[in-house]
VEXLUM-196521 format. One line per field, with one value per atom (N, C-alpha, C): residue number from 1; residue in three letters; atom name; z, y, x. Coordinates in steps of 0.05 Angstrom, whole numbers. Layout:
i = c(NUM,...)
aa = c(ALA,...)
at = c(CA,...)
zz = c(Z,...)
yy = c(Y,...)
xx = c(X,...)
% end
This chain:
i = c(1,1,1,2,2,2,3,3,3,4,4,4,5,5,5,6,6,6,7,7,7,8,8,8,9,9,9,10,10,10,11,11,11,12,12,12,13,13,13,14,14,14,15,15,15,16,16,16,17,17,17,18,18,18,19,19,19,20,20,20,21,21,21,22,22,22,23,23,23,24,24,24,25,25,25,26,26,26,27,27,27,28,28,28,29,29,29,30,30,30,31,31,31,32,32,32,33,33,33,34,34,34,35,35,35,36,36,36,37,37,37,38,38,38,39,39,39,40,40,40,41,41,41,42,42,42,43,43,43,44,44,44,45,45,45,46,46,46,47,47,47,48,48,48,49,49,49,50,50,50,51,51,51,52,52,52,53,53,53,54,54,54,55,55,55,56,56,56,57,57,57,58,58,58,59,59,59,60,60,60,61,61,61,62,62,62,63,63,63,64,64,64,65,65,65,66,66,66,67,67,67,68,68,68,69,69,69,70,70,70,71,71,71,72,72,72,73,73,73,74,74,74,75,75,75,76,76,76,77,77,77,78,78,78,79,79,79,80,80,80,81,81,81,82,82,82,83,83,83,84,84,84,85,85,85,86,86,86,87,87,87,88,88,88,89,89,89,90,90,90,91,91,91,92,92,92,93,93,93,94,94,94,95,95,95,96,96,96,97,97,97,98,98,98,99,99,99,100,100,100,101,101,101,102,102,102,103,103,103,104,104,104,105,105,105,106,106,106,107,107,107,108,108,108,109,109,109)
aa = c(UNK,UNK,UNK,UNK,UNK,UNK,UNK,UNK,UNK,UNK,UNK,UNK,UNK,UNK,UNK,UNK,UNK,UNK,UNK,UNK,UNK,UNK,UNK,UNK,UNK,UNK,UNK,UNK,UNK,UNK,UNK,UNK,UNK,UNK,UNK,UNK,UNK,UNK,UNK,UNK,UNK,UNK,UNK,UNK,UNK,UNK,UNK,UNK,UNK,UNK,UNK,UNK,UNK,UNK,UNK,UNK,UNK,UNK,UNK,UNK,UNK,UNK,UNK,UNK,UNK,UNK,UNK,UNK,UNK,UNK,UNK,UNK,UNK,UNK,UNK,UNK,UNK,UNK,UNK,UNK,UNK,UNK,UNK,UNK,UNK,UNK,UNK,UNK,UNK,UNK,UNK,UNK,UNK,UNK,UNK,UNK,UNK,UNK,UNK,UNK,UNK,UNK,UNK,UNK,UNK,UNK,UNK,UNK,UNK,UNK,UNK,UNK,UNK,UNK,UNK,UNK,UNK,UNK,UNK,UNK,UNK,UNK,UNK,UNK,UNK,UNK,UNK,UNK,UNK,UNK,UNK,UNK,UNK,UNK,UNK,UNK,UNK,UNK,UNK,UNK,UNK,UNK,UNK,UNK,UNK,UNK,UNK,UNK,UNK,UNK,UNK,UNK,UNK,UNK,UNK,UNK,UNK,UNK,UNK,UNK,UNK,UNK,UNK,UNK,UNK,UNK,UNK,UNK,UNK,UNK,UNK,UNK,UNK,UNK,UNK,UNK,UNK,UNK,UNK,UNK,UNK,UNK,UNK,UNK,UNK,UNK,UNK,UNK,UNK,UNK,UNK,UNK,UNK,UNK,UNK,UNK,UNK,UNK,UNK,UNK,UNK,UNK,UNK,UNK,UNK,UNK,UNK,UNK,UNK,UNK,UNK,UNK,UNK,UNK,UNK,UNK,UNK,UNK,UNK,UNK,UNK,UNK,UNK,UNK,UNK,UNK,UNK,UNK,UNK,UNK,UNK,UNK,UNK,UNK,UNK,UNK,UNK,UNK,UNK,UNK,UNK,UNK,UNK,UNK,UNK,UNK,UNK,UNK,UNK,UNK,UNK,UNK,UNK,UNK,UNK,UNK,UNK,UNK,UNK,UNK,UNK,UNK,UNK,UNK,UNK,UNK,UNK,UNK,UNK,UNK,UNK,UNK,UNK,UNK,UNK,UNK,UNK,UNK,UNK,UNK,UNK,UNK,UNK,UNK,UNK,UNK,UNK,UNK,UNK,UNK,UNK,UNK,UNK,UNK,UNK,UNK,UNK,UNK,UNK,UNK,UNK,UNK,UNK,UNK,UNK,UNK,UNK,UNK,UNK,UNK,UNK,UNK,UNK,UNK,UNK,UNK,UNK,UNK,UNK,UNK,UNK,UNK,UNK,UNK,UNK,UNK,UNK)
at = c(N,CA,C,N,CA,C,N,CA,C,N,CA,C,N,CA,C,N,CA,C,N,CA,C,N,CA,C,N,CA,C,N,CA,C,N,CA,C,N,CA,C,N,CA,C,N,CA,C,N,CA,C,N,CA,C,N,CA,C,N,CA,C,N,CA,C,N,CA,C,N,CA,C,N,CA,C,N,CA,C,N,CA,C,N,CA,C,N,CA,C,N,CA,C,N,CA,C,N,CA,C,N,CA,C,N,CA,C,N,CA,C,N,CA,C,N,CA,C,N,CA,C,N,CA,C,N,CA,C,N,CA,C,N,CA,C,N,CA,C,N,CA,C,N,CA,C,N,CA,C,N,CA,C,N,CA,C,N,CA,C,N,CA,C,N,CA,C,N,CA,C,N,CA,C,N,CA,C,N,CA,C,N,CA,C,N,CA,C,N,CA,C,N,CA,C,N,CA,C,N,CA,C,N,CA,C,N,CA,C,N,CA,C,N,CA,C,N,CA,C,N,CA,C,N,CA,C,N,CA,C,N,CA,C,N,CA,C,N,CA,C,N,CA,C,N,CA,C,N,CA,C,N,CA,C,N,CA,C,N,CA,C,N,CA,C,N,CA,C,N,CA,C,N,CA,C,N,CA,C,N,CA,C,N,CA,C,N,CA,C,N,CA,C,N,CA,C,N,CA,C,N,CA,C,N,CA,C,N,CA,C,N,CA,C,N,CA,C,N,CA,C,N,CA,C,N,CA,C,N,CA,C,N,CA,C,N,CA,C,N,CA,C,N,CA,C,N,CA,C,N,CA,C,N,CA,C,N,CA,C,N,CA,C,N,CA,C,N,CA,C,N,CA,C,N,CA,C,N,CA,C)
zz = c(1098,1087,1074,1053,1049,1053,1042,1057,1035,1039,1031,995,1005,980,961,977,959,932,949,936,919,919,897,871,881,856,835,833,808,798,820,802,783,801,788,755,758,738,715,722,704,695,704,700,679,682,660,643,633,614,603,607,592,580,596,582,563,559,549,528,527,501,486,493,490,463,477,463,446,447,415,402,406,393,370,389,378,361,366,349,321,323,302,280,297,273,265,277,262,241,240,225,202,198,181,163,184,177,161,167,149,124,120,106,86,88,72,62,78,72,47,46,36,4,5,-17,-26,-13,-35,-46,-32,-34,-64,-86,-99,-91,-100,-86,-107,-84,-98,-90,-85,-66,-93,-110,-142,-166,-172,-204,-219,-243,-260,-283,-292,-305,-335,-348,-361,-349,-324,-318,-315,-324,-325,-352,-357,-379,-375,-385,-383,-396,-409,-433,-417,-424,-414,-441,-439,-469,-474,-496,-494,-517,-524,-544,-568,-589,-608,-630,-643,-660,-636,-617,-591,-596,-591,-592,-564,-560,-537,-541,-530,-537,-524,-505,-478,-452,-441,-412,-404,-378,-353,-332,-311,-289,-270,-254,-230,-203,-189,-162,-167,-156,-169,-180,-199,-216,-242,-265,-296,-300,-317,-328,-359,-375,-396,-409,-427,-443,-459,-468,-494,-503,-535,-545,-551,-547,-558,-586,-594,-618,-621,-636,-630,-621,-608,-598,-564,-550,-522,-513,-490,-481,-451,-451,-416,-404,-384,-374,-364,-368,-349,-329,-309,-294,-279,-287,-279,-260,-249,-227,-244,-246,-271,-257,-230,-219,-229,-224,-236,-261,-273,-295,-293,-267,-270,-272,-289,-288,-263,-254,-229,-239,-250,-256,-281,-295,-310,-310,-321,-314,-345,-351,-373,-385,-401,-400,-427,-426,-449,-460,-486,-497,-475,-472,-466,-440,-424,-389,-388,-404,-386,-375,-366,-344,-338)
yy = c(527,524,496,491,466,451,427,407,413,396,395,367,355,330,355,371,387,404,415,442,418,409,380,380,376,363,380,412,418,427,427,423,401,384,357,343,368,358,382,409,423,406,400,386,361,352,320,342,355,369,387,397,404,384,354,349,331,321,306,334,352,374,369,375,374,344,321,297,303,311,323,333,350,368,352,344,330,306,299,276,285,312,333,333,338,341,331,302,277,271,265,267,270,311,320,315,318,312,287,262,235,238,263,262,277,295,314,292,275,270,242,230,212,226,251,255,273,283,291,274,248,225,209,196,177,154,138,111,94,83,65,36,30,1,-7,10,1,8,-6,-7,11,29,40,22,26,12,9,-16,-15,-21,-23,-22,-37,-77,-101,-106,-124,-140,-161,-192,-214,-221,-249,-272,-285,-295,-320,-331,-364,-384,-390,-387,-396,-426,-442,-465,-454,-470,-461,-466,-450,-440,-429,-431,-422,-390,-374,-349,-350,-314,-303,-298,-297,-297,-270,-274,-241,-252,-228,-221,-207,-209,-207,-200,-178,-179,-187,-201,-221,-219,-196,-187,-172,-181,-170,-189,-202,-223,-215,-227,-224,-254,-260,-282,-289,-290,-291,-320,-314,-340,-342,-367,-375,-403,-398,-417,-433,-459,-466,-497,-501,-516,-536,-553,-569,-572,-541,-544,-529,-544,-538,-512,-500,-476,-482,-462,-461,-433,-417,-401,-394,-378,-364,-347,-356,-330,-314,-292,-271,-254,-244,-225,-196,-178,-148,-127,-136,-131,-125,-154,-165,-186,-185,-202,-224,-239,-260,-285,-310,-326,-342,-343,-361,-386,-394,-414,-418,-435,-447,-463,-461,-479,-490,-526,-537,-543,-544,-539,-560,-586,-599,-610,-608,-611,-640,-655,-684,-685,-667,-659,-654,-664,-649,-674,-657,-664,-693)
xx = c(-495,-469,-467,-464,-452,-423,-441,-409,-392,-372,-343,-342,-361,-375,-395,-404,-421,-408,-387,-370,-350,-341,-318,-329,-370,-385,-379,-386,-383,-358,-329,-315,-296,-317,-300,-316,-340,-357,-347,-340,-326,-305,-281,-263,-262,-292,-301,-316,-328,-330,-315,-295,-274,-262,-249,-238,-246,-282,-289,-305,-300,-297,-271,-252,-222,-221,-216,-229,-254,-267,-283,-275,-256,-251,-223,-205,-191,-201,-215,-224,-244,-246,-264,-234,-219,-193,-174,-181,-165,-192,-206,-231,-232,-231,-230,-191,-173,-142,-139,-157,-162,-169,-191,-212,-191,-173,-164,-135,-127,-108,-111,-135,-150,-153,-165,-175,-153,-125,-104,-86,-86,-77,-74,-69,-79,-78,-97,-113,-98,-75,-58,-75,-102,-114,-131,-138,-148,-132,-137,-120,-143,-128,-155,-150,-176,-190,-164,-168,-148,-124,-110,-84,-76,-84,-75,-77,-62,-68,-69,-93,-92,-104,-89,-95,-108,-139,-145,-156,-131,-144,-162,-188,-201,-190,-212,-206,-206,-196,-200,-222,-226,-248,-275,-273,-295,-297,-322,-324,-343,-340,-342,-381,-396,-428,-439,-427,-443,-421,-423,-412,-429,-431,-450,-442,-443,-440,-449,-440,-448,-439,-452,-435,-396,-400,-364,-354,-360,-353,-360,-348,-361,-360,-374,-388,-390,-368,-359,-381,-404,-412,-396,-389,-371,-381,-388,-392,-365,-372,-345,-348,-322,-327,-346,-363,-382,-411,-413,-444,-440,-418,-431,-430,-430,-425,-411,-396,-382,-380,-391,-386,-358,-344,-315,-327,-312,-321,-287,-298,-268,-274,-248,-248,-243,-272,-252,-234,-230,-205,-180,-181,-150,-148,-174,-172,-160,-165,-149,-183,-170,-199,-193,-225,-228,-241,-252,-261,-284,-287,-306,-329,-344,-367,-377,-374,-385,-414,-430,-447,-455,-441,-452,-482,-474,-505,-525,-513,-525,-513,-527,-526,-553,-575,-604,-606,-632,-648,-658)
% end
């Protein structure tokens, strides 16, 4: 005959597998409930392409040479009046400029 610790074990072990099914199960259909609710959704967290506008000055008579992408950065060369060159660098996010970099002729080495 068994004991009384014997006969508990498997129903206490039915008991943790049901309810650690239960919690799968539930967590199967928040999951998929995310997944559906995500993709009927529109994704207001990016802007599409085109949907800013921004002036950034350059000098005058200066022209634009190449752009580059640089990680999630762009990298605008621009010649500018006189000879030198200065990199822009922008966010094509939000088109906003982060900073410049000068590049005059009589900076070598």
């Amino acid at each position: 005959m068994a004991s009384s610790a014997q006969a508990l074990a498997p129903r206490w072990l039915k008991v943790l597998v049901i309810v650690m099914s239960l919690l799968l199960v539930a967590g199967f259909i928040v999951v998929v409930a995310e997944i559906a609710r995500r993709m009927s959704t529109p994704n207001t967290g990016r802007s599409p392409a085109g949907a800013f506008s921004e002036r950034i000055a350059l000098p005058s008579g200066s022209r634009v040479v190449s752009m580059t992408a640089a990680g999630d950065r762009l990298v605008v060369h621009v010649e500018l009046p006189g000879g030198p060159a200065a990199a822009y660098i922008v966010d094509p996010r939000s088109g906003t400029l982060l900073g410049t970099v000068q590049f005059p002729p009589d900076a070598g080495r």
